[in-house]
N, C-alpha and C positions, 0 to 999 in steps of 0.2 A: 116133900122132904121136911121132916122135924125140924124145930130150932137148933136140937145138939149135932145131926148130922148137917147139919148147913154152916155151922161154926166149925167144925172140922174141914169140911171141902173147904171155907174161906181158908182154915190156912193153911192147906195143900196149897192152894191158889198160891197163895202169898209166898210159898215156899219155894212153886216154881220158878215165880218171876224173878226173887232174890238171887237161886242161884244160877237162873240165863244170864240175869242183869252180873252180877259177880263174875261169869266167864267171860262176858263180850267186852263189860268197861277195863275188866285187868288185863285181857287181853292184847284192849286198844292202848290203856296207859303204858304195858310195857314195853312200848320204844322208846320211854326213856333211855332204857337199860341200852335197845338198842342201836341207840345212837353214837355213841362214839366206837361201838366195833363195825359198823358199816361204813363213818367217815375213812375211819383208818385203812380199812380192807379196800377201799375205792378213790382215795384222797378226794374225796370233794369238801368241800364247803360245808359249814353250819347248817345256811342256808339251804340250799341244793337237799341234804339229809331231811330240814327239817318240812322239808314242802311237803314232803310224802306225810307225815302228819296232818299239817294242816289239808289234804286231802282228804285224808279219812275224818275229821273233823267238817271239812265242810259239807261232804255227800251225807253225812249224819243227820246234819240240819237238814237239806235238800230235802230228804228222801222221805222225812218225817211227815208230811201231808201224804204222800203213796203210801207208806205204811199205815197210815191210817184210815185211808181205802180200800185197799186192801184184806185188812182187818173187817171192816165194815161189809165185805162182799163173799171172803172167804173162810175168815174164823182165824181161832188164833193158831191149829194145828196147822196152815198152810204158811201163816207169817215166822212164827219159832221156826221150822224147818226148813224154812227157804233163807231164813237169816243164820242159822248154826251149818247150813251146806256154803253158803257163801263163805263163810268164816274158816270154816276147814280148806278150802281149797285157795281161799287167799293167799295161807300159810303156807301151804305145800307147793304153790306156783312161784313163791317169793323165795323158797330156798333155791330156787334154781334161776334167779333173776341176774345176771350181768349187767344192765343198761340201768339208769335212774328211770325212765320212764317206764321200766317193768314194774320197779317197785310201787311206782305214783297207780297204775291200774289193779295191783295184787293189793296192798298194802295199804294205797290211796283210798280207792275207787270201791273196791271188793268189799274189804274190810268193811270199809264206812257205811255200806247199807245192811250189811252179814248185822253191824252190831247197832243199828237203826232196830231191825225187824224185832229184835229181843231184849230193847230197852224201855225209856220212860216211856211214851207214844200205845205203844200196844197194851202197857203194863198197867197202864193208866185205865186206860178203858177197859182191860178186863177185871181190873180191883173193882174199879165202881161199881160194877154191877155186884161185888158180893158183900164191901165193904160202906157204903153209904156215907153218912156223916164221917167216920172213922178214917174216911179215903186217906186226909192230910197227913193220920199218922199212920195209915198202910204205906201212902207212897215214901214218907221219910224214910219207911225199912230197906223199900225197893232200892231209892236214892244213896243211901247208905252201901248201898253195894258197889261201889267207886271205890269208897276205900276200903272194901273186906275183899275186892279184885286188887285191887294195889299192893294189901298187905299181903296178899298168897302170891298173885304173879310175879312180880318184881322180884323179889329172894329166889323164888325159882327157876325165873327168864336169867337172871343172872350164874345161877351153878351152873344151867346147860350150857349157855354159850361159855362157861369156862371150862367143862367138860369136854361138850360135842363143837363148841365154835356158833357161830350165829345161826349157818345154815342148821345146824343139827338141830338146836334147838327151836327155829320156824318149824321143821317139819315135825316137830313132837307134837308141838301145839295143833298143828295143821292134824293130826291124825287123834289128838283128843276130841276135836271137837267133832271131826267124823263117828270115831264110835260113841258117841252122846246121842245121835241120831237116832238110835235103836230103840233105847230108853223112853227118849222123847217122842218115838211115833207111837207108841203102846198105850200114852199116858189115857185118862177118860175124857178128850177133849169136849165129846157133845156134853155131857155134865157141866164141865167147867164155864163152859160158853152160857149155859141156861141163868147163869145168876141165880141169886137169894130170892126168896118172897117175903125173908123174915129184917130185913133191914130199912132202916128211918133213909128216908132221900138225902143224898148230901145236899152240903150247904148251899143255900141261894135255890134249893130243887123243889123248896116248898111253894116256892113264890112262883108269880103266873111265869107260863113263857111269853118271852117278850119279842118272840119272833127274830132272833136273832142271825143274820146273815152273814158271810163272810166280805161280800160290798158292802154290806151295812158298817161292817165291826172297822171295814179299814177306814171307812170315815169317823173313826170317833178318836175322840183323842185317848183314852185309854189302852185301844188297841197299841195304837204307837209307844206311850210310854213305857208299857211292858214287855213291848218287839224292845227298845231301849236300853232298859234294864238287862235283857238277854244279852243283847250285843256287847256293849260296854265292859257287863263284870266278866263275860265268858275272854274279850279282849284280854283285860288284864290278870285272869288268874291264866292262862293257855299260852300268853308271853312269857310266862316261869314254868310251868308246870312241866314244857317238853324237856327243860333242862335241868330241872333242881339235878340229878343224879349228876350229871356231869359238872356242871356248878360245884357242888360237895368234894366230887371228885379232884376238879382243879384248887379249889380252898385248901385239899390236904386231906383228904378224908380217902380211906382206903374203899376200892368201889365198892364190896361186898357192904361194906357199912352203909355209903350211901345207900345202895339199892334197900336196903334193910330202913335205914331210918326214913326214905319217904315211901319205903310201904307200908310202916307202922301209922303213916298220917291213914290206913284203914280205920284201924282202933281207934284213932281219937274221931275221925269222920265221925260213926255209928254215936257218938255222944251228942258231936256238934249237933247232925240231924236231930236227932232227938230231942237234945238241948232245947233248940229254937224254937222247932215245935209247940214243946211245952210253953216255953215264954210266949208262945202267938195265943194260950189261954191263959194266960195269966198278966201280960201288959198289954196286949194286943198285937196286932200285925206289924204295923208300922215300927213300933219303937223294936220288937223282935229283930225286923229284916235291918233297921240300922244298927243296930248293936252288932249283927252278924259282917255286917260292913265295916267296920269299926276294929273288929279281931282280926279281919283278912287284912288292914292297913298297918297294924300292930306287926303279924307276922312277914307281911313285905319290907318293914323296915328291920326286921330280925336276921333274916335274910342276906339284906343289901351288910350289915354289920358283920354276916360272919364271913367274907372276906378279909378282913382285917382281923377278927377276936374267932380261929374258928375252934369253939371250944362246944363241951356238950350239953351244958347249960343253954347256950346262944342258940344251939340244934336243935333242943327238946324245945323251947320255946318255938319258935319258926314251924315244926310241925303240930304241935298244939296248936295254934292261934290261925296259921293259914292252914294247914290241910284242916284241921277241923271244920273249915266255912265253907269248903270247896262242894256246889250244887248244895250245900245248904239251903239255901234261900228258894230252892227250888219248889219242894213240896208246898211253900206258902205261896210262890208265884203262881202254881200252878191250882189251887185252892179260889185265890186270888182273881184268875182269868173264867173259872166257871161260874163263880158268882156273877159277877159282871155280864157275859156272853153265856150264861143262862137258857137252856132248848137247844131243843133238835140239832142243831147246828153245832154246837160245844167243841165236838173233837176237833173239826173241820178247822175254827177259828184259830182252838188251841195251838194244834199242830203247825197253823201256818205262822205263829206267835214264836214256837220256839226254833223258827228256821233261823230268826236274831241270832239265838246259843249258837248255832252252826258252824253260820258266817264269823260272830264274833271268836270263837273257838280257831279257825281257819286261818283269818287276820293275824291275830294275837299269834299263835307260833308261826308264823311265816315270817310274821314284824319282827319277832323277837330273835330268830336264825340270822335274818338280815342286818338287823343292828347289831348283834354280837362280831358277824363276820365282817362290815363295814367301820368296827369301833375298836376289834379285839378285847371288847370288856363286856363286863356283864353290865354295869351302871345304867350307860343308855336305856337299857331292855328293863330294867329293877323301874327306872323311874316313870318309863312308857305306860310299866305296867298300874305304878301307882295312879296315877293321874286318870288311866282308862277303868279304876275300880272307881275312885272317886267320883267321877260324873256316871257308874252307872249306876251311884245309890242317890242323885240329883230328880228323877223322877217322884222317888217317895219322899221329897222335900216339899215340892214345887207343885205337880199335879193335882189336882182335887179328886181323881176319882179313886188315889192311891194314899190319899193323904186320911180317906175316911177308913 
């Protein structure tokens, strides 16, 4: 294949994974939306509602070494498909769900791996092969698809459940993603699978392999400190995240608007990512990822503020400053862990590095349900969530292998 036809398949490539990644993360983010029509429709608890999130957030993390075996043994046309069929029939089992425990295996369990198979994980390892050194700012476009799913889900998930009701709108979803399948089995997958011949190694790929194992990597201390970082910030942004809309909603804010103003945290997302990026070649890593720590603690206290000031000044800041940061920091983490964990092994390390995101993702809304429902305030949860960003940017302080 030529240089120009291989820049072309790269961003076909790129294209695909943008828009799986933008179905599976809007997908997943919009139970925001549906979280207070399923309390209400069911009277349960914050809590109780919000565990079904932190389900599909934890099987996320989980599943993320399988998916990446999987990949490894069957290509990407076995993982996309078997992750947009899980995803489809989560949706359409979950309109017809009575019990909390339906929803925790549709919505928990289902979801959570539906949108593992066709996110960072796969996405990652099939960039690399076309993108090389470029990866960190392939993946930031990928990454960036959190919030370009935020901004189209959210305003959407919200008209149908005001149109069709919760269940109508599960099972729209639930049958978009069925007919995607079609599409998606047609696409050229053995092409896409073969990689570039015409791309520079990414970074750290020039240097020797250093034989790098997954017993090896859990002995070192950098392993840990960026399982850390995963845990920690995914804790504290995923204590806010499952309720900004309802949060907005009780401050005074009409829901349409909320769902609207934290899906437009999409738009300013695709900056943030990019944003950072840029700054990790122009100041470096380190001061990049703390700056981008720095704007998520800015916009947690903008936040915590518009309960008392809730005006649209106080709004537009809070989703500037935090949704902009939200999986920021990721494409440089993930840049980050291949240099270091370098060979053969790479994915393997990786993917067990960001089961941290997972778990912390998990934590963080189940803590954050809990403490609302045990406090009737948002405060406890706002300040839980600070203190869990704050020590996850203590790593790139303190450690030496994160500090170079």
């Amino acid at each position: 294949m030529d240089p120009k036809a291989a820049h072309r398949t790269a961003l076909a490539v790129l294209g695909v994974c943008f828009t799986l990644s933008v179905l599976g993360r809007g997908l997943q983010e919009s139970f925001t939306v549906f979280l207070l029509p399923i309390s209400q429709n069911f009277s349960w608890d914050r809590g109780e509602v919000v565990s079904i999130y932190s389900l599909t957030a934890l099987c996320g993390g989980l599943a993320s070494p399988l998916v990446g075996r999987l990949f490894d043994r069957s290509g990407p046309r076995a993982v996309f498909v078997t992750g947009l069929a899980l995803i489809g029939g989560a949706f359409i089992a979950a309109s017809f769900a009575q019990k909390l425990w339906q929803f925790q295996i549709t919505i928990g369990i289902a979801l959570g791996f539906g949108v593992a198979c066709i996110s960072n994980v796969p996405n990652s390892i099939l960039l690399g092969r076309w993108f090389g050194r470029r990866l960190p700012t392939a993946m930031s476009v990928v990454y960036s698809a959190t919030g370009a799913g935020i901004l189209i889900m959210l305003p959407i998930a919200q008209i149908l459940i005001e149109r069709f009701g919760w269940r109508g709108a599960y099972q729209t979803f639930g049958w978009l993603a069925i007919a995607l399948l079609l599409p998606l089995l047609v696409l050229p997958w053995r092409l896409f699978s073969n990689g570039s011949a015409h791309l520079e190694k990414p970074e750290g790929h020039d240097l020797p392999d250093e034989g790098w194992t997954l017993p090896r990597a859990l002995r070192h201390h950098a392993f840990w400190a960026l399982f850390a970082t995963f845990f920690f910030t995914a804790i504290g942004m995923y204590a806010i995240s499952p309720q900004v809309v309802a949060y907005l909603i009780d401050a005074g804010f009409p829901p349409l608007t909320s769902a609207t103003a934290w899906g437009f945290s999409g738009v300013v997302l695709l900056f943030g990512m990019l944003g950072v990026s840029w700054l990790d070649g122009v100041i470096g890593r380190r001061p990049s990822i703390l700056f981008s720590y720095t704007l998520s603690i800015v916009g947690i206290v903008m936040l915590w503020l518009l309960q008392w000031y809730p005006n649209y000044w106080l709004l537009t800041g809070f989703v500037v400053c935090f949704g902009s940061m939200i999986g920021s920091r990721g494409p440089l983490l993930t840049a980050t862990a291949m240099k270091i964990f370098r060979g053969e092994r790479v994915g393997t390390i990786y993917g067990t590095i960001t089961i941290g995101s997972g778990l912390g993702s998990a934590l963080g809304s189940w803590s954050g349900g809990l403490l609302h429902d045990w406090t009737h305030s948002y405060n406890p949860l706002i300040g839980f969530a600070l203190v869990s960003v704050l020590i996850g940017m203590i790593p790139f302080l303190v450690v030496p292998a994160l500090r170079r």
